[in-house]
C-alpha positions, 0 to 999 in steps of 0.5 A: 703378694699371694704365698702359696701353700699347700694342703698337709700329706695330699695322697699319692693316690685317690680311694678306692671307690665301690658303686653301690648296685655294681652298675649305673655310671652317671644317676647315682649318689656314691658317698664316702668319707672325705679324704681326711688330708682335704679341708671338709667343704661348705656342705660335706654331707652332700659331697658325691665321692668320684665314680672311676671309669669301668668299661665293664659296669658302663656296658652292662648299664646300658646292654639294658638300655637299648634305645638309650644307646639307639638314639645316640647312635642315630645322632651320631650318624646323621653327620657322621655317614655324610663324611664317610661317603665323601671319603668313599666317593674321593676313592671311587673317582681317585682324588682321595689324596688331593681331597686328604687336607680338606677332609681332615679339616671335615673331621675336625669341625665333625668331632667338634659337633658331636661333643665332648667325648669326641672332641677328646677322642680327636686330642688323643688322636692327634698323638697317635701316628700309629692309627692315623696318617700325617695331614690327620695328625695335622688337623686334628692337633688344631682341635680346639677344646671350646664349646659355647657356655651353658646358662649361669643359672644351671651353674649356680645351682652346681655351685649351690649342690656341691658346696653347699650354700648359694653363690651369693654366700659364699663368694663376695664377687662373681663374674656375670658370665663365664670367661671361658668355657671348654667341653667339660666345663666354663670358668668364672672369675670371683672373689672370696669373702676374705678378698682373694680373687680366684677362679672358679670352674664349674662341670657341665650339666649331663656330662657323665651321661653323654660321655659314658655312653659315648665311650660304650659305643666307640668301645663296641665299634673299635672291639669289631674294627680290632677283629675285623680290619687287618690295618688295625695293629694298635690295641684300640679298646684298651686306648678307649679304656686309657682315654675313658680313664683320663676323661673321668678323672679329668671330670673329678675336680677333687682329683684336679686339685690333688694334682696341683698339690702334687706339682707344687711340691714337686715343681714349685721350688724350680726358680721362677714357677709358680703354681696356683693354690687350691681352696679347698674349702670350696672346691668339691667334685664338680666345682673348683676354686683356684687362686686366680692368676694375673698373667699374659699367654706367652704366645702374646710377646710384646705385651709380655715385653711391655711389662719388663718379662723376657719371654724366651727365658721364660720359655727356657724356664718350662723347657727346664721344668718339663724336662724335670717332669718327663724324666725325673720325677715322671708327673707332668702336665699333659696339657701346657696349650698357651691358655695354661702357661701364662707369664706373671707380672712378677716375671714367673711362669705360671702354670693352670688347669691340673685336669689332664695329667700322665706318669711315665715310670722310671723304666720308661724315663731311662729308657728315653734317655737311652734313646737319646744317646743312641740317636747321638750316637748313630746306634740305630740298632740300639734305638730299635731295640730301645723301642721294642722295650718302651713297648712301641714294637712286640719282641717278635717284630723283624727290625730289619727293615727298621732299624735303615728306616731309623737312619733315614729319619735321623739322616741329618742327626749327627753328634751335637747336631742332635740338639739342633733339630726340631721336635716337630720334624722329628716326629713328623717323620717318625709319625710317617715311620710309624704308620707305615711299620708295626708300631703301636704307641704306647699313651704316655709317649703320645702324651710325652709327644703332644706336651713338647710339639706344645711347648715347642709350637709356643718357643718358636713362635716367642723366638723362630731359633729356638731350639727345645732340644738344644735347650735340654741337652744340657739336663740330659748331659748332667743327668748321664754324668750324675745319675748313679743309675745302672742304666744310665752308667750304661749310657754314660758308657755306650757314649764314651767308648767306641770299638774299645776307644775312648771318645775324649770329644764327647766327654768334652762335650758332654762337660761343656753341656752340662755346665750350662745346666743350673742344678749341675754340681762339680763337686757331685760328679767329682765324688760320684766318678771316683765312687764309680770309677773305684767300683765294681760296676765302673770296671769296664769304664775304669780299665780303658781311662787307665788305659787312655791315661797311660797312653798319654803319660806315654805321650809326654814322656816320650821326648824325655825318655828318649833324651835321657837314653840318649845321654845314657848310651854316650855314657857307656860308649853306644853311638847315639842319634839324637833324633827326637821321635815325635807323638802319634796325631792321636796322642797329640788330639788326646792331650788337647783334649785333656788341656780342654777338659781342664780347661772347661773344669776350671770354668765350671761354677763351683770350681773352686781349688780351695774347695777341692782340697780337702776332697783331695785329700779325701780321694787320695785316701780312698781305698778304690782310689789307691787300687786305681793308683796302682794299676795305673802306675804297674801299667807306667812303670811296665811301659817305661822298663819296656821302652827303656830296655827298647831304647838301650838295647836298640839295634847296632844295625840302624846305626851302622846302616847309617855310618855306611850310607854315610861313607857311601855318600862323602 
């Protein structure tokens, strides 16, 4: 059994670094110290600190290198005119729309060609509904990020440069060939001389050379298409900058393995995820050694069921975990294709390669969960100005035509049936909607978007029913309920109440839901709702349960108040009729409700009225609590006096009225 540990304190964030000579972004030997949480490796003297993208140092690099930059763009252009003039030529003879699929198939296969600053171009491409249109976004998710191996001799001599020592001295056993290879580097499987079987990954020679110049050229041309051609509405150099961010940090194995320490220590404790450890005495900026997994890709069922594994929880395992990444802590994997999610032989879901990481920030995570509710709620006004402050729609934009855009693509979302829809037909149709209006994409969502279209793509196949929203409602139901959040209350509010009505088949559902929710406390939101509910903050919420409350008193006390008055007026000589009046359709629906809600109360893991006692006690002599109290009993007691008084001094006319139709008909 291989126990995972971490390296102590790994930093939030990497050192700063400073180029020496201010310019060049691929020949130079930049050295500082190690990061003091990092085990030095092998040969720490020869350990080249990591070199951040900077768009301005690379242009002024290579402004003094022009036929550097000419030569490549020839290369570049050989294969790549042929595909514009076949696109042109499907213009002129009008096929262009019949010819759409198989040219998209021709880009895919030509950004394959052309290397791997264009194969990573096209994967971030392939979540940019704003830029390219629907049968592209198709094609180009498809991208496979694969490259034939370069020789061993080239990687033993990396091996040698960054740790230190020949391979040979420092692992006991190395695979004779890479058993992977991707566009940035390949992989090989070893053993450590101490007997751990791990994985080695190792960069590709010149890779920061051809992807530098690659992105100062694509950096120019999309700087000229951003001023020129009115169709661009996305700021394209600052997607370049985002995308030239991502690739270098993802060429910085170091950063690599900050970033699997990271998740560890925000994931690693989820029941049944493990992630691989780092060792980081042989790992350095261009060489990594992780522990090696034995594992099965999900997308391989029966071999996962031969071994006892059920597939589909592990599948719910992930769901439940990325949901934890996207909107509770914010670091998620931005990558989870089949070859990085692998099913253990202990029943675990693993999780590999660290390199393509992202954050969304808490105004970004409450503002998707806002986004939810609205579209349960059918509030597509509310979802446009969601999307105006997640940043996809400028303030100024007109949402007028959008926010019946937005209703038509949520056509069929209604209430719970939220969570049986599918995420890649919603973002189809979101894609269509946000080619077709003033969108511009923000990169975390596109990376949000191609984690769980994944995700989702890898469920289906283990089993066609199942549902990613339908899973994740449960998280999103226990978050609105325990969340302190203010924003989140607003929610929880905007959920629950209708035109000043209180909706008792939502709260119902939201209970039922969040039950199902592993981490869902009863007791939390027991004491959470009281805190709330007695504050300042839960006034609006407050005002209106009293309300609905004193209603349903109301309800049930009508049959024995009028009972009562009843006897009372034969007491003191008034002529009665005992006709029991019956409760609204209304206040019947609300007391069933009620009796559910209990019901699904009593249900809920961690109910226990042992338990409860005591924080009864506790609530009865909470200060908010008895404020509460009493506003609901000066309300009961308002009614009741006024309903008493109604039901004593009742007109003498209803009852002679009907003593005289009694005459009238002997």
């Amino acid at each position: 059994m291989i126990v995972k540990t971490v390296s102590p304190n790994p930093p939030a964030t990497k050192p700063e670094v400073v180029p020496e000579n201010g310019a060049q972004p691929s020949n130079m030997n930049l050295a500082v110290p190690v990061h003091p949480t990092h085990k030095a490796p092998v040969n720490s003297q020869l350990e080249p600190e990591t070199l951040r993208y900077n768009a301005q140092e690379i242009k002024a690099y290579y402004q003094s290198r022009p036929l550097q930059v000419l030569q490549r763009i020839i290369t570049v252009l050989r294969p790549t005119v042929g595909f514009v003039f076949g696109l042109w030529w499907d213009s002129k003879r009008g096929i262009a729309v019949k010819s759409e699929h198989r040219r998209a198939i021709q880009l895919r296969e030509l950004l394959t060609q052309l290397g791997p600053a264009y194969i990573k171009i096209g994967q971030a491409l392939s979540t940019r509904p704003d830029l390219v249109p629907p049968i592209y976004l198709d094609e180009l998710t498809k991208l496979q990020d694969q490259l034939p191996p370069f020789a061993n001799e080239i990687a033993y001599q990396f091996i040698e440069e960054e740790l230190g020592d020949t391979p040979e001295n420092i692992y006991a056993e190395l695979s004779p060939q890479p058993i992977a290879a991707a566009s940035l580097g390949q992989v090989y499987k070893a053993k450590l001389k101490t007997g751990e079987e791990v994985a080695v990954k190792v960069q590709r020679p010149d890779l920061r050379e051809r992807i530098t110049i690659d992105l100062y050229i694509l950096r120019r041309l999309a700087a000229w298409a951003q001023k020129k051609v009115k169709r661009v509405r996305s700021d394209l150099v600052g997607i370049l900058d985002e995308l030239g961010d991502r690739i270098f940090e993802e060429m910085d194995y170091i950063h690599e393995g900050e970033n699997a320490e990271r998740f560890y220590k925000l994931y690693g404790h989820i029941k049944d995820i493990y992630v691989p450890k780092i060792y980081w005495e042989y790992t350095n900026r261009r060489v990594l050694t992780m522990e090696w997994i034995n594992g099965t890709k999900l997308t391989q069922p029966k071999e996962i069921a031969a071994q006892g594994i059920d597939a589909r929880y592990l599948i719910e395992v992930g769901v439940q975990c990325s949901l934890r990444q996207l909107l509770e802590h914010g670091f998620f994997h931005a990558d989870p294709h089949p070859g990085n999610l692998l099913a253990t032989p202990e029943g675990k879901l693993a999780y590999l390669d660290f390199g393509m990481m992202s954050e969304v920030k808490p105004p970004q995570r409450y503002g998707l969960i806002e986004a939810i509710v609205h579209v349960v709620n059918r509030d597509f006004e509310g979802l446009a100005y969601d999307y105006v402050k997640l940043d996809f729609l400028s303030p100024d934009t007109d949402l007028t035509p959008i926010i019946p855009a937005f209703g038509r693509v949520f056509a069929d979302a209604q209430g719970a049936s939220v969570a049986q829809l599918n995420i890649k037909s919603i973002t189809d149709e979101l894609s269509a909607l946000m080619y077709e209006y003033p969108f511009r994409v923000p990169p975390y969502y596109a990376l949000i978007i191609r984690s769980l279209v994944t995700l989702e793509g890898i469920a289906i196949y283990i089993d066609p029913n199942f549902k990613v929203l339908s899973e994740a409602y449960p998280y999103v139901a226990k978050r609105l309920l325990t969340d302190p959040s203010v924003e989140l209350r607003t929610s929880l509010r905007d959920l629950l109440f209708k035109e000043g009505s209180f909706r008792w088949n939502r709260l119902e559902n939201l209970l039922k839901n969040a039950r199902k929710n592993q981490d869902y406390d009863l007791n939390l939101v027991l004491n959470q709702a009281v805190d709330f509910l007695s504050s300042e903050r839960g006034s609006f919420i407050r005002d209106r349960l009293v309300d609905e409350f004193v209603k349903t008193v109301d309800a049930l006390g009508k049959n024995v108040l009028h009972n009562f008055t009843y006897l009372l007026r034969e007491q003191v000589g008034i002529t009665a009729v005992n006709q029991t009046p019956a409760a609204t359709v209304e206040q019947q629906q609300t007391l069933e409700h009620i009796k559910r809600i209990l019901t699904i109360l009593q249900q809920t893991r961690g109910f226990d009225p042992a338990k409860l006692a005591p924080q009864v006690v506790q609530v009865v002599f909470n200060p908010g609590v008895q404020r509460l109290g009493q506003q609901i009993a000066n309300q009961l007691l308002q009614k009741a006096v006024a309903k008493l008084i109604r039901e004593l001094l009742i007109s003498e006319e209803v009852v002679n009225n009907q003593q005289q139709a009694t005459l009238n008909n002997p």
